[in-house]
C-alpha positions as CSV (number, residue, x, y, z in Angstrom):
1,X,-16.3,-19.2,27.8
2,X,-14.3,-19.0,30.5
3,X,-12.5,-22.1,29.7
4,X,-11.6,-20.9,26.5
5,X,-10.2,-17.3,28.0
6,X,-8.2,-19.6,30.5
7,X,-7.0,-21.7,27.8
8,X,-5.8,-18.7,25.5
9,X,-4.2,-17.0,28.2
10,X,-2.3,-20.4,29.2
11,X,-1.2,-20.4,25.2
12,X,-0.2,-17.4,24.8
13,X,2.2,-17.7,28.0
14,X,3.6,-20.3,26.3
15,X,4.0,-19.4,23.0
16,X,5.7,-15.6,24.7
17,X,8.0,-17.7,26.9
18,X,9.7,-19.6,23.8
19,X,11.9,-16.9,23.3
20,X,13.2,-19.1,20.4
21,X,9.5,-19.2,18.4
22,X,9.1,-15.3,19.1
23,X,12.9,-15.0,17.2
24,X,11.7,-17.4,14.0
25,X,8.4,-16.0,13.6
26,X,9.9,-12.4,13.3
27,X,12.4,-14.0,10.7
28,X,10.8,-13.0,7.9
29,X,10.6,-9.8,8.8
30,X,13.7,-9.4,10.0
31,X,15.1,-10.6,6.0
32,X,12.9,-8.2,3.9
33,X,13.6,-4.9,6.2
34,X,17.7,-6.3,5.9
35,X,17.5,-6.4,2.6
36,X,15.8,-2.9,1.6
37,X,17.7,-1.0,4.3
38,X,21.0,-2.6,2.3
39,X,20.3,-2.8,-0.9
40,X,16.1,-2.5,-2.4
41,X,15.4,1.0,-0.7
42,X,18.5,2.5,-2.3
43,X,17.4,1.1,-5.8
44,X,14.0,1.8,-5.1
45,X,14.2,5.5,-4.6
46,X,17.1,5.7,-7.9
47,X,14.3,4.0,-10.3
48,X,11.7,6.8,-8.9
49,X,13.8,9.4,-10.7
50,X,12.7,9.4,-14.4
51,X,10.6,10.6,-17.1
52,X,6.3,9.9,-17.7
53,X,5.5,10.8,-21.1
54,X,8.5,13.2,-21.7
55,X,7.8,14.9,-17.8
56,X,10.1,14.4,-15.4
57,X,9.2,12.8,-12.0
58,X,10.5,15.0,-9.2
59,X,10.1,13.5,-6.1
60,X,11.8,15.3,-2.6
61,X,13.9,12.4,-1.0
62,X,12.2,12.4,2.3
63,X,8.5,11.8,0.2
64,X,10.5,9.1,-1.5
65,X,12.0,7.6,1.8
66,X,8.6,7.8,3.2
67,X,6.7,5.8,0.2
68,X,9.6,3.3,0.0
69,X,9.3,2.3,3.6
70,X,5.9,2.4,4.3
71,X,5.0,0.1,1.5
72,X,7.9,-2.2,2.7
73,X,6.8,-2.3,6.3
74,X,2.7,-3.0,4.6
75,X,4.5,-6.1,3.2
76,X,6.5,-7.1,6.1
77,X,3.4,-6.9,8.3
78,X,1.3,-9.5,5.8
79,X,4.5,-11.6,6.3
80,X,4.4,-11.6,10.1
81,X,0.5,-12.3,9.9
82,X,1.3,-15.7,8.8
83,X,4.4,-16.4,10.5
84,X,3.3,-14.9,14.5
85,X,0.0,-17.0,13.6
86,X,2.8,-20.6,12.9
87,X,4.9,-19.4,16.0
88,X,1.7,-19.3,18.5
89,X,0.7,-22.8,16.9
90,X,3.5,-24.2,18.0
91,X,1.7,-24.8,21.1
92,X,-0.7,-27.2,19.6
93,X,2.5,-29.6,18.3
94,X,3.8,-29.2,21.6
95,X,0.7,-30.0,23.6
96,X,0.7,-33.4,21.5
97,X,4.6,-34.0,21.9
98,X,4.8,-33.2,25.5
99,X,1.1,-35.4,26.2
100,X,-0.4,-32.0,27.5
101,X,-3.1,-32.7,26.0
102,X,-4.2,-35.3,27.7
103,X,-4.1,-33.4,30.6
104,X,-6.7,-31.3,28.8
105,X,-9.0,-34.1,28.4
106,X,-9.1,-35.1,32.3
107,X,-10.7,-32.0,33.1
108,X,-14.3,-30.8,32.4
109,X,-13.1,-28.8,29.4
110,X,-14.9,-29.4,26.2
111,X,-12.9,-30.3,22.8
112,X,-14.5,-27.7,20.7
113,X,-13.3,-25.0,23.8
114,X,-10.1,-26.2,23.1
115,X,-9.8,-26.3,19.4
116,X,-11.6,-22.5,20.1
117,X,-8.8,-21.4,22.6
118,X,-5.9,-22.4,19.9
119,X,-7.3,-20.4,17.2
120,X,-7.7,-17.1,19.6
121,X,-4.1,-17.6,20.4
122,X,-2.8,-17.5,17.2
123,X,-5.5,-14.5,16.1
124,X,-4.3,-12.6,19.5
125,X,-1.0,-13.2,18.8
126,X,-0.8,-12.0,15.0
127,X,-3.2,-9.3,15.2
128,X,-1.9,-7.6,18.4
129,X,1.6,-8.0,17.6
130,X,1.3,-6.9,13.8
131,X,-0.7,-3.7,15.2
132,X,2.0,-2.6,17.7
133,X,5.1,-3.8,15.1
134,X,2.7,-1.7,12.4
135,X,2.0,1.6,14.4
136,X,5.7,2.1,15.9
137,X,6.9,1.9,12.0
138,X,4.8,4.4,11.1
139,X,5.9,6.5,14.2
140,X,9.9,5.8,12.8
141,X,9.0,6.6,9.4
142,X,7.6,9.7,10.6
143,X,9.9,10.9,12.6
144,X,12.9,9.9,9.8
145,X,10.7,11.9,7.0
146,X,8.9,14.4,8.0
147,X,5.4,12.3,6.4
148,X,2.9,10.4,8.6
149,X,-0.3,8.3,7.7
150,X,-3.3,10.4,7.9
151,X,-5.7,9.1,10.8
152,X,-8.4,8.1,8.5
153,X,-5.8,5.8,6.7
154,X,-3.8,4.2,9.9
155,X,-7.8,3.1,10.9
156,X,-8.8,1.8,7.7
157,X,-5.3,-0.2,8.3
158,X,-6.0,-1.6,11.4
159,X,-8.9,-3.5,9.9
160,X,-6.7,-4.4,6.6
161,X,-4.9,-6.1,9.0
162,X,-7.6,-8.3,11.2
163,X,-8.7,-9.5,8.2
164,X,-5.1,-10.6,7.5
165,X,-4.6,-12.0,10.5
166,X,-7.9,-13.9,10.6
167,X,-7.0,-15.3,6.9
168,X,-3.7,-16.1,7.9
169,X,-4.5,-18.0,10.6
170,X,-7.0,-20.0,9.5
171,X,-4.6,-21.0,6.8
172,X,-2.2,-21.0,8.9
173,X,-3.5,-23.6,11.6
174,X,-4.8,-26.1,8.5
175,X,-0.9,-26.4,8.0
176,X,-0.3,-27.1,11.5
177,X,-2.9,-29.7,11.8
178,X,-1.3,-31.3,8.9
179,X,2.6,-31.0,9.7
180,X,1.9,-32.0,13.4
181,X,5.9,-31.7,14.5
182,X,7.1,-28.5,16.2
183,X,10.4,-29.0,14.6
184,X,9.3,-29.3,11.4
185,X,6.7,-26.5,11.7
186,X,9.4,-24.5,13.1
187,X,11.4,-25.1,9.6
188,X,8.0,-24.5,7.7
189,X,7.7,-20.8,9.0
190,X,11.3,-19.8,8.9
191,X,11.3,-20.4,4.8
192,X,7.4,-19.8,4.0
193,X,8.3,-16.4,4.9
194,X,10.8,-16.1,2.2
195,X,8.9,-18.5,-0.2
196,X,6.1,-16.1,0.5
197,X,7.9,-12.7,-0.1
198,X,8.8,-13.4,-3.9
199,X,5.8,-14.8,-4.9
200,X,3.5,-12.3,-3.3
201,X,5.7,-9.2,-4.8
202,X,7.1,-7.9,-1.7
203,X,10.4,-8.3,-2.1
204,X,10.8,-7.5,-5.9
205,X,8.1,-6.2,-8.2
206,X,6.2,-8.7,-10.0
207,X,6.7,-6.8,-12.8
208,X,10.4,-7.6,-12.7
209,X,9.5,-11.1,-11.9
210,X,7.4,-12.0,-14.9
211,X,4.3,-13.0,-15.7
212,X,4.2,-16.6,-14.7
213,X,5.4,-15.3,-11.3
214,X,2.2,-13.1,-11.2
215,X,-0.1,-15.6,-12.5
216,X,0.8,-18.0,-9.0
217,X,0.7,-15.0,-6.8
218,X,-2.4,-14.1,-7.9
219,X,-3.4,-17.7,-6.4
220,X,-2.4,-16.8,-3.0
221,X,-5.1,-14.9,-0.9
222,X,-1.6,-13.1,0.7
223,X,-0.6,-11.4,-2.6
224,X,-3.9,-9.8,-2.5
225,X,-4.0,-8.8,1.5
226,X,-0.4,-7.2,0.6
227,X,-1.6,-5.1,-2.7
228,X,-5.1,-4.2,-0.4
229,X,-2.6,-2.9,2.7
230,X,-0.2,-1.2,0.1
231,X,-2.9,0.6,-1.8
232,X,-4.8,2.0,1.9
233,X,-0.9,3.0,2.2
234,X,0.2,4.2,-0.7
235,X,-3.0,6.4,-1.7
236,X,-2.3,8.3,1.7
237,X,1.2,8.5,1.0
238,X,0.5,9.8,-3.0
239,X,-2.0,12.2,-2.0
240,X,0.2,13.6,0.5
241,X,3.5,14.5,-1.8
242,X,0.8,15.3,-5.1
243,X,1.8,12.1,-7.2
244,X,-1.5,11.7,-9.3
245,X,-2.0,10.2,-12.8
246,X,-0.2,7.9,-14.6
247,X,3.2,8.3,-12.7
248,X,0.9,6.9,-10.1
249,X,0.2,4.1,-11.9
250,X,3.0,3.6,-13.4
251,X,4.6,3.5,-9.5
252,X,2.3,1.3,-8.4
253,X,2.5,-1.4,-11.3
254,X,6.1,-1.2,-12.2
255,X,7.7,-0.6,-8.5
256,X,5.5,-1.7,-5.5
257,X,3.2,-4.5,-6.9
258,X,0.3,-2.8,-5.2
259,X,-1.2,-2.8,-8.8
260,X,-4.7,-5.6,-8.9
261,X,-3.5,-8.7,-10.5
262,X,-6.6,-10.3,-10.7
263,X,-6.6,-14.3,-10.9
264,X,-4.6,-16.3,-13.1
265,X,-3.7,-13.3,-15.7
266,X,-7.9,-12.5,-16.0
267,X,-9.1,-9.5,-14.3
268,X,-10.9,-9.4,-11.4
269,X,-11.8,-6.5,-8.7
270,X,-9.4,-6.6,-5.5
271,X,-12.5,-6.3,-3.1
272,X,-14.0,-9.4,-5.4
273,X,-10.0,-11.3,-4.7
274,X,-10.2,-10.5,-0.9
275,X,-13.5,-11.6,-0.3
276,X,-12.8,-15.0,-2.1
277,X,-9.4,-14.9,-0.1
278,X,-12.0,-14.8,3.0
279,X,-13.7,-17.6,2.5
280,X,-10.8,-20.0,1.4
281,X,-9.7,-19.0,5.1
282,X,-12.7,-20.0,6.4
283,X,-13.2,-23.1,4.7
284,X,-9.5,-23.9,5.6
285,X,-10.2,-23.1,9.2
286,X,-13.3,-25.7,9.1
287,X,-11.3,-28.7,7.6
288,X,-8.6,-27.9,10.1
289,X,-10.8,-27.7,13.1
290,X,-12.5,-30.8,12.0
291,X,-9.0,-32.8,11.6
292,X,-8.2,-31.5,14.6
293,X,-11.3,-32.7,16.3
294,X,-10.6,-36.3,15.0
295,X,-6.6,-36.2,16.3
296,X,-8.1,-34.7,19.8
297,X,-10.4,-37.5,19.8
298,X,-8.0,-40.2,19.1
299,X,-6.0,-39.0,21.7
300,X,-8.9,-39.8,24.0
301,X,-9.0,-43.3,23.0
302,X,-5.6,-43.9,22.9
C-alpha cells in the first residue's frame, strides 16, 4: 500500500506540474461557461418568461440567474470528470514515451500497485478538483443571486459526483490504454469535451436537438450522470423559488435536459440508467487494467 500512495503522489506531481494538461483538461469547461455567459444564459432566462396552460410563469431574475447557472456549472462539472480524469492519464503515455516505466519495473514495485496507483491519480485528480471547482460556483452563484444550495442537497452532490468521477475514469483510462500517445490523447480530450457537451444535452436542450440526438445520448452513461446532478440541483433550486407542477416539468424537459431519457427512446428509471452506467465503468476499468497489464508486461520483456 505504500507503494501505491508513493506512486500516486509521484503522478499527481506530474500531472500538476504540466501546466499545459491542467489548461486542456479545463478546456471544456472553459467553452460551455463562454458560451452561456455570452449567449445561452441570456436566451435561457428570455424562454423562461411564458405561459403554462394559459398562466403565466413569473419568475424574479435573480431565481432565474440562479437556476440558469447552477444547472450549467452541474454540466460543466460532468464535463471536467472526464476530461481532469484524460489530463492526469497523461502520465501513463508519458511513462511509456519517456521509458519511465521501466524504471518502475527495476524496483520491488508490483505491476498490479502500479496499474492501482494510475487509476487513484486520475480518481484524485477528477474528484477533488471537480469538488473544489463545484463548491466555489456555488459560493459565486450565491453571492451573484441571493439563492444558495441547501446543505442537504450540496451533500447529496458531493456523492453525484464520486460516482462520476469513478465512471469517468474508468472509461476514461480504457481510452488511454487504447490511444497510448500523449499527443494524441491530448487532442482526444480537448474535442471529447465538446463532442460530449451536445450529445449529453448540456449545451442545448435535447429537446431542441431532436430525437435521434436523444436516442445516442441516452447511450452514454454521462448523459445520465448530468440529468442525475441536474435534477439533485434543480429540485433544490425549484423548491426554493416555489416552481412546482408542470411548469416544472415543462422546465426540465424543454430547457435543461435534466428530464429521464431512458435508453434508446424506451423508458427506463434514472437510478436503473446510473447503475447500468456503473457497471459499464467497471467492466471498462477491468479490460483496461487487463490491457494494461499485458503492455506493462511487454515492456518487461522487451
Amino acid at each position: 500500500m505504500s507503494a501505491v500512495t508513493t506512486l500516486t503522489k509521484r503522478n499527481l506531481r506530474l500531472f500538476l506540474r504540466e501546466k499545459r494538461a491542467v489548461f486542456l483538461s479545463f478546456l471544456s469547461a472553459l467553452i460551455v461557461i463562454a458560451l452561456y455567459f455570452l449567449f445561452l444564459a441570456k436566451v435561457y432566462k428570455n424562454g423562461m418568461n411564458g405561459t403554462v396552460d394559459g398562466d403565466a410563469i413569473s419568475i424574479a431574475d435573480g431565481a432565474k440567474s440562479f437556476i440558469v447557472y447552477l444547472q450549467m456549472m452541474a454540466g460543466v462539472t460532468i464535463l471536467n470528470s472526464m476530461s481532469l480524469a484524460v489530463g492526469a492519464f497523461s502520465v501513463i503515455s508519458k511513462d511509456f514515451e519517456n521509458k519511465h516505466i521501466d524504471c518502475l519495473l527495476l524496483t520491488p514495485v508490483r505491476i498490479h500497485e502500479t496499474i492501482v496507483s494510475y487509476f487513484a491519480t486520475g480518481f484524485i485528480a477528477s474528484f477533488a478538483i471537480n469538488v473544489f471547482a463545484w463548491g466555489l460556483s456555488i459560493a459565486v452563484i450565491g453571492i451573484g443571486t441571493g439563492y444558495w444550495l441547501s446543505a442537504g442537497s450540496f451533500a447529496y452532490s458531493l456523492f453525484v459526483l464520486f460516482v462520476s468521477s469513478l465512471v469517468s475514469c474508468s472509461f476514461m483510462l480504457l481510452v488511454t490504454v487504447l490511444i497510448k500517445s500523449s499527443s494524441a490523447l491530448g487532442v482526444v480530450n480537448g474535442v471529447s469535451g465538446t463532442f460530449f457537451g451536445f450529445l449529453c444535452g448540456i449545451y442545448i436542450p435535447f429537446d431542441s436537438l431532436g430525437e435521434a440526438t436523444k436516442a445516442v445520448g441516452s447511450v452514454l452513461p454521462f448523459s445520465h450522470l448530468t440529468i442525475w446532478l441536474k435534477r439533485v440541483a434543480l429540485d433544490d433550486a425549484f423548491g426554493q423559488v416555489g416552481i412546482s407542477g408542470e411548469v416544472k416539468n415543462i422546465l426540465y424537459r424543454n430547457y435543461f435536459s435534466a428530464e429521464n431519457i431512458g435508453f434508446l427512446s424506451h423508458p427506463a428509471p434514472l437510478r436503473l440508467m446510473v447503475f447500468l452506467s456503473v457497471m459499464l465503468g467497471l467492466l471498462c476499468l477491468a479490460v483496461s487494467c487487463i490491457l494494461l497489464n499485458r503492455r506493462i508486461k511487454g515492456q518487461r520483456n522487451k
